[in-house]
RODO-2510 file (C-alpha; in nm, 4 decimals, decimal comma):
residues 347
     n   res          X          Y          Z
     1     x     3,9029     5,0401    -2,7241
     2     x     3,5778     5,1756    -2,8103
     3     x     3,5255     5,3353    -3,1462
     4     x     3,5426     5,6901    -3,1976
     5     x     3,2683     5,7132    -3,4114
     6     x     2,9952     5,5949    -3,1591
     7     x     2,8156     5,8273    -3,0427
     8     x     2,8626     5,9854    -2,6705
     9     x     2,5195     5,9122    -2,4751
    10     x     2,3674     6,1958    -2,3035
    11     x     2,2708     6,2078    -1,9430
    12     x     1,9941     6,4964    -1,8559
    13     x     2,0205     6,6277    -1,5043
    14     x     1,7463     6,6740    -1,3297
    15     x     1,5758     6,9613    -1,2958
    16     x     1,6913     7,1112    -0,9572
    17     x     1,4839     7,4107    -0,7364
    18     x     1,7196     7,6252    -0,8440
    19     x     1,6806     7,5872    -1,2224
    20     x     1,3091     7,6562    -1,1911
    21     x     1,3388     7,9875    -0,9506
    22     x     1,5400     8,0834    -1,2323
    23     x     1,3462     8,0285    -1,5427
    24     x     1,0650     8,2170    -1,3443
    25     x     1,2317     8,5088    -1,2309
    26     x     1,2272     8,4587    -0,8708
    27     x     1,4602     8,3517    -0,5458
    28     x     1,4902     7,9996    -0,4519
    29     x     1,3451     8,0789    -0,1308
    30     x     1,0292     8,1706    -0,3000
    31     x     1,0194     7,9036    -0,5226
    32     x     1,0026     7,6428    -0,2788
    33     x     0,7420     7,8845    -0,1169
    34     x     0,5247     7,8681    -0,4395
    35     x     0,5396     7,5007    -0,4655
    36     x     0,4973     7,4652    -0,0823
    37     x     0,1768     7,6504    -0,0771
    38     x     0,3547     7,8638     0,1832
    39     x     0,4704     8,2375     0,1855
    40     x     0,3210     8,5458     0,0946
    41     x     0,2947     8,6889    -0,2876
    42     x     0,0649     8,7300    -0,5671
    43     x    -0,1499     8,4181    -0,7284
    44     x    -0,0021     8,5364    -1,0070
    45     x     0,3746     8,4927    -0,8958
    46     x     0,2561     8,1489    -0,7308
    47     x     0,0710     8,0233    -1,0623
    48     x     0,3822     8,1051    -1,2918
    49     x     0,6352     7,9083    -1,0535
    50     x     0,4291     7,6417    -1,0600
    51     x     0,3545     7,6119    -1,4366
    52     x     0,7766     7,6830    -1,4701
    53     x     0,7701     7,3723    -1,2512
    54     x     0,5238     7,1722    -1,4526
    55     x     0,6994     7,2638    -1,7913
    56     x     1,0456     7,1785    -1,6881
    57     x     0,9116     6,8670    -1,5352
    58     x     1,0529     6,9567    -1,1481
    59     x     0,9891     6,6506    -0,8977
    60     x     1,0629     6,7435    -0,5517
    61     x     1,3365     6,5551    -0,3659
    62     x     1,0300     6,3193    -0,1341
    63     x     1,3399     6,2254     0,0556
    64     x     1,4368     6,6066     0,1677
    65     x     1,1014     6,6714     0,1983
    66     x     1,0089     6,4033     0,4471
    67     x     1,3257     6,5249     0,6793
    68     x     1,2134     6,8689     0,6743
    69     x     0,8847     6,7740     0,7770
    70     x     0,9236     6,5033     0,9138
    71     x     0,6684     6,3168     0,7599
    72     x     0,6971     6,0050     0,5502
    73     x     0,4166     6,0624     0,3506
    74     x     0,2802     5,7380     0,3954
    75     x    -0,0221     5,5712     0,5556
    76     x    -0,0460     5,2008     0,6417
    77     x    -0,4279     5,0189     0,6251
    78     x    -0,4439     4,7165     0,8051
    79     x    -0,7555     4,5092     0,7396
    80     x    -0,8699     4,1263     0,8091
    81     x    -1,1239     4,1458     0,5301
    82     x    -0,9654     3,8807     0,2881
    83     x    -1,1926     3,8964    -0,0016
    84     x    -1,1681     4,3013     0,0238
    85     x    -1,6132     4,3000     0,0066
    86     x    -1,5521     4,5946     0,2494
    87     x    -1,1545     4,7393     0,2451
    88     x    -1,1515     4,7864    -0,1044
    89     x    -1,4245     5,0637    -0,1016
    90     x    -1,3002     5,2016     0,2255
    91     x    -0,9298     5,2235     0,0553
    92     x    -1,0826     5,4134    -0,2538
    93     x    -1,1857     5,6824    -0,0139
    94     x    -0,9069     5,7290     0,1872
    95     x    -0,7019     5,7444    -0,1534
    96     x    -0,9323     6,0139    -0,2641
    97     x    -0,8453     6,1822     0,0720
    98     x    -0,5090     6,1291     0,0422
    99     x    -0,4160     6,1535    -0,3081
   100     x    -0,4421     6,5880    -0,3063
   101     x    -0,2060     6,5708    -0,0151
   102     x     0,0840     6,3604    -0,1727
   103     x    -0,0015     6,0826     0,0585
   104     x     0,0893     5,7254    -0,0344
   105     x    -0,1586     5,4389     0,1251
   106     x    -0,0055     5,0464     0,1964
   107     x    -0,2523     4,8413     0,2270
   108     x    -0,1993     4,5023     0,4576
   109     x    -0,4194     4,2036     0,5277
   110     x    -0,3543     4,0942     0,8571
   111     x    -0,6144     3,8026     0,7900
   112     x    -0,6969     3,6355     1,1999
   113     x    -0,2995     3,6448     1,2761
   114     x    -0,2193     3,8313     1,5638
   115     x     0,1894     3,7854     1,4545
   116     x     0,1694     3,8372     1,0907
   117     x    -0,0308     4,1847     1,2258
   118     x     0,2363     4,2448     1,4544
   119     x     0,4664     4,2020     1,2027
   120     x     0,2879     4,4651     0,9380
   121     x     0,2764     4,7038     1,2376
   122     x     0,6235     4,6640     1,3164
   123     x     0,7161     4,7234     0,9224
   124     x     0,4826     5,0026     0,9015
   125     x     0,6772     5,1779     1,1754
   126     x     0,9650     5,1156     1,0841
   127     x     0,9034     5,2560     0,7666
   128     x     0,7923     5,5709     0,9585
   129     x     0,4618     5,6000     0,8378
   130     x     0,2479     5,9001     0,9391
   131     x    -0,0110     5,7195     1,0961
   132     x    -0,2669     5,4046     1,0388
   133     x    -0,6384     5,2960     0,9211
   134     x    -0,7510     4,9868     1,0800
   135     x    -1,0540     4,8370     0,9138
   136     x    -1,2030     4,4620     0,8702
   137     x    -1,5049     4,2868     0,7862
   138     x    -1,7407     4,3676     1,1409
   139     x    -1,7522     4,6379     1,3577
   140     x    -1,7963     4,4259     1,6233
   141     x    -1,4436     4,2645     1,6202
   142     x    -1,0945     4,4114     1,6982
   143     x    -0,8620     4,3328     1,4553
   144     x    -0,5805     4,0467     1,5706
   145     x    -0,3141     4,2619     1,6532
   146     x    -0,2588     4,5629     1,9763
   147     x    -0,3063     4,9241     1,8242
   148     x    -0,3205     5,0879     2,1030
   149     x    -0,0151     5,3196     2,2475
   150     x     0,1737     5,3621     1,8897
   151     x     0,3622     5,6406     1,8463
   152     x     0,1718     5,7151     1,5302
   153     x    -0,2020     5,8175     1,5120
   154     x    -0,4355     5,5804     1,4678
   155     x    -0,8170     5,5425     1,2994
   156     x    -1,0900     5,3040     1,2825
   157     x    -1,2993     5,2441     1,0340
   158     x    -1,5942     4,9528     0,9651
   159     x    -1,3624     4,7291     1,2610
   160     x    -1,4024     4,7653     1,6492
   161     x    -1,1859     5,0007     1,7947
   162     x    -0,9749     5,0680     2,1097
   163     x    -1,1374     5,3082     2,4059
   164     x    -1,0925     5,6507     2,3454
   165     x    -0,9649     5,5699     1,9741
   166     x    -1,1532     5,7783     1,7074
   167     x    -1,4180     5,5331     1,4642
   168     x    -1,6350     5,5463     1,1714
   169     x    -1,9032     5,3242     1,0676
   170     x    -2,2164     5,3060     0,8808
   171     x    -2,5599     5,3541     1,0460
   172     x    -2,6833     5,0267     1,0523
   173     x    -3,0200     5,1382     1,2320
   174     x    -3,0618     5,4057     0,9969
   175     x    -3,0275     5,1909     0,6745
   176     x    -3,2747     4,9361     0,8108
   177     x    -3,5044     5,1945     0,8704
   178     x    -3,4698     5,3410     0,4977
   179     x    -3,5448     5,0039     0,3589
   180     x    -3,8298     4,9614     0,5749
   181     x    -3,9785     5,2728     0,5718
   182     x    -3,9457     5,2295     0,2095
   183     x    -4,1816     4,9206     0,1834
   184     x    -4,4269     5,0849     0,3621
   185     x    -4,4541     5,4023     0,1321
   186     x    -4,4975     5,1390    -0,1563
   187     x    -4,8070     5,0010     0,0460
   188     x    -4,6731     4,6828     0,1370
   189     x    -4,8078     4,5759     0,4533
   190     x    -4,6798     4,2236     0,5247
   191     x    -4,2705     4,2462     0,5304
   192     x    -4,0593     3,9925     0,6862
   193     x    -3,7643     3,9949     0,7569
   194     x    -3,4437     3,7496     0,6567
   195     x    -3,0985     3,7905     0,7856
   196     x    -2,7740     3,6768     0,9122
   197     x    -2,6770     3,4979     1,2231
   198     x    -2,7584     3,6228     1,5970
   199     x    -2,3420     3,6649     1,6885
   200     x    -2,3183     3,9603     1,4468
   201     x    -2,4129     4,3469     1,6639
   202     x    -2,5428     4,4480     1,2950
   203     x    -2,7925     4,1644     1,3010
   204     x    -2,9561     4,2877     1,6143
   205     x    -2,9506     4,6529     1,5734
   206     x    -3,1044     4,6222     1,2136
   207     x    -3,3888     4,3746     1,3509
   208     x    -3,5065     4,6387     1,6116
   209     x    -3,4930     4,8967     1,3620
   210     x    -3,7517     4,6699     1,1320
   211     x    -3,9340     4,6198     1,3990
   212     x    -3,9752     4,9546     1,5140
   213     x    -4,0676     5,0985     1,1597
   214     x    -4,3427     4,8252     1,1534
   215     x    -4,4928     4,9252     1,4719
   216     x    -4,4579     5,3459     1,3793
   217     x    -4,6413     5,2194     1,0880
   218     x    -4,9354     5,0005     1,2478
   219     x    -4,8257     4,6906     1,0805
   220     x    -4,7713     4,3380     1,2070
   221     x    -4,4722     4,2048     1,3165
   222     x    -4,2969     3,8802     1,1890
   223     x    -4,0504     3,6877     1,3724
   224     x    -3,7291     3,7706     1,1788
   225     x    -3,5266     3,4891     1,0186
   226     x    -3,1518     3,4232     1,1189
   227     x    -2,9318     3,1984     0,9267
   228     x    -2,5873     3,2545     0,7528
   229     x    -2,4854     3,5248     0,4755
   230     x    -2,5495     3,3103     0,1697
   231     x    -2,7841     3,2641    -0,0950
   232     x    -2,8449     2,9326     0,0023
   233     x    -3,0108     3,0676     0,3278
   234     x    -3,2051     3,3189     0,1436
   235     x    -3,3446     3,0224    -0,0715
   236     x    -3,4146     2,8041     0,2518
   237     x    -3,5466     3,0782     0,4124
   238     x    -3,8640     3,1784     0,1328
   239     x    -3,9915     2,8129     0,2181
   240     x    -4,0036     2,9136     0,5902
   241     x    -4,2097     3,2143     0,4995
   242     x    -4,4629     3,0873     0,2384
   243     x    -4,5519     2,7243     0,3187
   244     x    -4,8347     2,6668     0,4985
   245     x    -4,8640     2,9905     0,5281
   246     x    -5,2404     3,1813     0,5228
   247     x    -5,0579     3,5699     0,5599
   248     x    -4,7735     3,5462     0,3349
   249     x    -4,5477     3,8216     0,3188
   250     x    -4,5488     4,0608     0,0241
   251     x    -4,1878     4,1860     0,0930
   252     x    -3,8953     4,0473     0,2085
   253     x    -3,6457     4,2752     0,3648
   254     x    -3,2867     4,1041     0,3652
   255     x    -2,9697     4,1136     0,5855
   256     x    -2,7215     4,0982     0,2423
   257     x    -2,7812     4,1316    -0,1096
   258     x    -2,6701     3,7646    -0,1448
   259     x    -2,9187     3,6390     0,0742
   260     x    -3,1961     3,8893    -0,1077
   261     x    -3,0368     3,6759    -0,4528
   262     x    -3,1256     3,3289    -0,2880
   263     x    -3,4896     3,5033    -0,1858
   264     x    -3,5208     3,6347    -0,5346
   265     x    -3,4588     3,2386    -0,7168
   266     x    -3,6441     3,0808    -0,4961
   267     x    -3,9885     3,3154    -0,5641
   268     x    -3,9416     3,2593    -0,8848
   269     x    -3,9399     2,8968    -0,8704
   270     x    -4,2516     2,9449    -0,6632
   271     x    -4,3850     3,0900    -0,9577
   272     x    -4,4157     3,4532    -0,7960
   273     x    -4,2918     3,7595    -0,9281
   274     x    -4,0934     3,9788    -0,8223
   275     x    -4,1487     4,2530    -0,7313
   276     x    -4,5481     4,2468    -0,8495
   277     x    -4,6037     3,9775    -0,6021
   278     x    -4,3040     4,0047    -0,3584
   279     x    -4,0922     4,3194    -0,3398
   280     x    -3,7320     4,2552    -0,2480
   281     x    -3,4879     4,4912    -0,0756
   282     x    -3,0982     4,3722    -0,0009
   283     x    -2,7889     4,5665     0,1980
   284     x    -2,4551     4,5938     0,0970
   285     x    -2,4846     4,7608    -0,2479
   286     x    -2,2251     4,5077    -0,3486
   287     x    -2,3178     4,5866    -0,7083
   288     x    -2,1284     4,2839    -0,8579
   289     x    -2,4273     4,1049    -0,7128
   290     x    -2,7229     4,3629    -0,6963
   291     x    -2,6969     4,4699    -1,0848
   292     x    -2,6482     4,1306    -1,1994
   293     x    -2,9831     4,0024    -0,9860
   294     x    -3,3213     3,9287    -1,1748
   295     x    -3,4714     4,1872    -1,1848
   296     x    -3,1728     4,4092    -0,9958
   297     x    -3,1707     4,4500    -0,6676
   298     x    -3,2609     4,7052    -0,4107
   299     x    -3,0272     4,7523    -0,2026
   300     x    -2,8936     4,9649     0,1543
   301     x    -2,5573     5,1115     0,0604
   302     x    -2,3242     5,1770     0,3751
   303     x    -2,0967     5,4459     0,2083
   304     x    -1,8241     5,2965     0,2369
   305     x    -1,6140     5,5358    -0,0068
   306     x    -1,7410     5,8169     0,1667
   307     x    -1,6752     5,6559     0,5088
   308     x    -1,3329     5,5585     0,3669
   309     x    -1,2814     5,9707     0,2487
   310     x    -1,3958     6,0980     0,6405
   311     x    -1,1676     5,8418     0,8358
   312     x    -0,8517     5,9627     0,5438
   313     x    -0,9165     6,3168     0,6028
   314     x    -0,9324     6,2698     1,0028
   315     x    -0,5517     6,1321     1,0044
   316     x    -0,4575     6,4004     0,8172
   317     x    -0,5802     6,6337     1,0390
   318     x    -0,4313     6,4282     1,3579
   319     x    -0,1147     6,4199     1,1629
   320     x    -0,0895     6,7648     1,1060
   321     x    -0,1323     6,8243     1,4527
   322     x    -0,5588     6,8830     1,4996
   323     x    -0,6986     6,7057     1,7780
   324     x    -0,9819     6,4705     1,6947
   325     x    -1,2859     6,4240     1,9465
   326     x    -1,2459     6,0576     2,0471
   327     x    -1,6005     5,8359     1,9965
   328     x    -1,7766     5,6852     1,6804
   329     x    -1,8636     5,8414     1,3983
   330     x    -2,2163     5,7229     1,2519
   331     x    -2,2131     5,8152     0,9214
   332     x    -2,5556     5,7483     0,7353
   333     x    -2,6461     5,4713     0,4592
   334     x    -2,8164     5,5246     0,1642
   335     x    -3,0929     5,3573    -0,0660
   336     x    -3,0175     5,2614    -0,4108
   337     x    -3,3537     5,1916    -0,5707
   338     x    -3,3325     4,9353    -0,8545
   339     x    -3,6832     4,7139    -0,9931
   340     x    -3,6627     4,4693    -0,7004
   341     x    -3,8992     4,6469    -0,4778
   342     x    -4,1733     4,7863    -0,6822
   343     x    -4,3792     5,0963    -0,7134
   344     x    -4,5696     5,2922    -0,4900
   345     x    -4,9888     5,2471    -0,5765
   346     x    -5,0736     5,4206    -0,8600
   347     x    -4,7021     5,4695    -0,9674
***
């Protein structure tokens, strides 16, 4: 038998609809008009329902809400970019979307199996999400698993998408041409050019934008450099450019900011300097590796948050019932100017 003398534990209730329309003076009905953002009345009236909210610390019943609306709430990102270099920023945007709409985000890596993607799908809508991001590590690969005909809306972001599906990516072309077009207006007049291999879309798109800034510009033209997207390549590829060379380059324009870190080391242990001798310019922004560079790096930033925030906010908008002009969104790169390129004559 328990004792009599211990004491009899308390159990709060929680805070219903009804208890807040009361402590603020108003019908239920336009309480959970207040909170909804819905109805007609005074910002006044609104504001002190909500702060009556707040205070009594009211959480809406998700549950209730979600059959009303039917809505879950929820969005599912699938991605195939293991090492999250590119999802990670892309997910920070759509959060930031997301986040002022009481919208959840589940991220899955679907990595290059076409059944473990099946399966996320599957779960995803089963768990009746709202609708689903699709993003990877190219734009110029579909992810492993069939998107197309869901029941659910779905957007593409930094991955190749399905016809008629809506897409965002980064500008390639246009980033090339700010790094490019940067060189120039610090004089530079021999730039080459170091990338990554020929079966990327991004590698060919940014070489024709270098070479087109050149020729705007009146210089001459180097045969651009393909090899993987590693340091070690950048390394390999500075004795390509300098030995036996009469013209050596006085910039070096790079597909990745970890190639533009093997170019970097392997100046210096040619004894030039960088960027007196050899300005350097990377892409990526992948700041782990630009900021930590000797001297930091250059570097093209794609925008991925940003790109991450416009693909969030277009699901909503599908979701809530706005049609969405199929096609790809371009959305532009910009350049983050460190000591790795130098200074304009006289600068």
């Amino acid at each position: 038998m328990p004792s009599d003398d211990l004491p009899v534990p308390v159990i709060s209730k929680p805070v219903t609809l009804r208890d807040v329309a009361a402590q603020a003076g108003v019908s239920v009905a336009t309480a959970s008009k207040a909170l909804n953002g819905q109805g007609r009345m005074t910002a006044e009236t609104r504001e002190r329902i909500r702060e009556t909210a707040r205070r009594l610390g009211f959480r809406p019943n998700s549950l209730a809400q979600s059959l009303l609306r039917r809505r879950s709430f929820t969005v599912g990102l699938l991605t195939n970019d293991t090492y999250g270099r590119f999802s990670l920023p892309l997910m920070s945007g759509i959060s930031d979307a997301l986040v002022d709409n009481g919208v959840s985000v589940f991220l899955c890596n679907v990595e290059e199996d076409p059944r473990l993607g099946q399966m996320h799908v599957d779960a995803m809508l089963d768990k009746r999400v709202d609708g689903i991001i699709a993003t990877g590590k190219r734009i110029d690969r579909h992810l492993p698993v069939d998107l197309s005909n869901l029941r659910v809306p779905v957007i593409y972001a930094f991955t190749q998408p399905d016809p008629d599906a809506v897409a965002f990516v980064s500008d390639d072309v246009g980033g090339a041409r700010l790094a490019v077009e940067h060189f120039c207006r610090l004089g530079r007049k021999r730039i080459a050019h170091v990338t990554g291999p020929a079966s990327f879309a991004v590698v060919h798109a940014r070489v024709q934008a270098y070479r087109d800034v050149l020729v705007e510009n009146g210089l001459p033209v180097s045969e651009p450099l393909l090899g993987s997207w590693s340091e070690a390549w950048g390394h390999q590829a500075v004795a390509q450019l300098f030995e036996g060379k009469s013209e050596r380059p006085d910039a070096v324009f790079c597909g990745n900011d970890q190639i533009a870190r093997g170019v970097i080391d392997a100046l210096r242990e040619r004894g030039l300097d960088v960027p007196s001798d050899v300005g350097v310019i990377g892409f990526d922004n992948w700041e782990i590796v630009a900021e930590a560079t000797r001297p930091p790096l250059t570097s093209v930033d794609m925008n991925l948050v940003a790109l991450g925030r416009e693909a969030g906010l277009t699901l909503l908008s599908l979701v809530g019932g706005k049609p969405a002009a199929p096609g790809i969104r371009k959305l532009p790169c910009r350049l983050v100017v460190r000591q790795s390129c130098g200074h304009p004559p006289g600068g």
